[in-house]
C-alpha positions in Angstrom: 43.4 -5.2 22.7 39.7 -4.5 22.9 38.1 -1.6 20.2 35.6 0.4 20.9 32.5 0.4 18.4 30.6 3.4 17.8 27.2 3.7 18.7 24.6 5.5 17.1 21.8 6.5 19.1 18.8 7.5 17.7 15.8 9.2 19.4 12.4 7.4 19.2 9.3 9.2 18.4 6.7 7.1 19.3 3.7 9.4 18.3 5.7 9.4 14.6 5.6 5.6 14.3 1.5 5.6 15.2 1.1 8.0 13.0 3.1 6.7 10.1 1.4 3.3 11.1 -2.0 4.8 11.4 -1.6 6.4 7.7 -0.2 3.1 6.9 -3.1 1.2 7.7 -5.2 3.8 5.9 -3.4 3.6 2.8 -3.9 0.1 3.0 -7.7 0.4 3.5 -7.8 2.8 0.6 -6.1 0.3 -2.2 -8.3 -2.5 -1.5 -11.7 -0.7 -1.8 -10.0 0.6 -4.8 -9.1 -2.3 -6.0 -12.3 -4.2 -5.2 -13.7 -1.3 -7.1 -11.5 -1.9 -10.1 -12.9 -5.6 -10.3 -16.3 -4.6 -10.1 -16.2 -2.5 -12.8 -18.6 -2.8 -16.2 -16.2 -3.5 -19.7 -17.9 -0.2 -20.9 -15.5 1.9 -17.9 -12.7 -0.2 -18.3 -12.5 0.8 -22.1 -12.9 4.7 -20.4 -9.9 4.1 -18.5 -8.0 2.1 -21.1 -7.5 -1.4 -19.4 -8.6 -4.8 -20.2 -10.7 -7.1 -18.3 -7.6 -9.0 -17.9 -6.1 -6.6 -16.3 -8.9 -4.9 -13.9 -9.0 -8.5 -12.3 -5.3 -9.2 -12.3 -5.1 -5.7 -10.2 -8.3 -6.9 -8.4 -6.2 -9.9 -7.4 -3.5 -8.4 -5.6 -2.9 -8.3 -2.3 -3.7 -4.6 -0.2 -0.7 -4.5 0.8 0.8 -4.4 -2.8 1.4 -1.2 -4.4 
């Protein structure tokens, strides 16, 4: 005897998934000048914003797509 599966369908919203990808991208583009930023920074701001040299560059060092 052959069952029946259920299907689910689900409606595709292409103008949704190039926005989500658009902001993606953007989000993207945003942590790496950030962090770029981050590693170029002086010791006398990272002590302003509490982090070590160590750190800023270990932040630095990860990838954009990271979060």
């Amino acid at each position: 005897m052959i069952q029946a599966l259920p299907v689910l369908v689900r409606y595709f919203d292409l103008g949704k998934m190039l926005t989500n990808m658009v902001a993606t991208l953007y989000r993207w583009q945003v942590q790496a000048e950030q962090r770029r930023r981050l590693g170029d920074l002086d010791q006398r701001a990272l002590d302003d914003i509490g982090i070590s040299r160590d750190q800023a560059k270990a932040e630095a060092r990860k990838p954009f797509f990271w979060t």
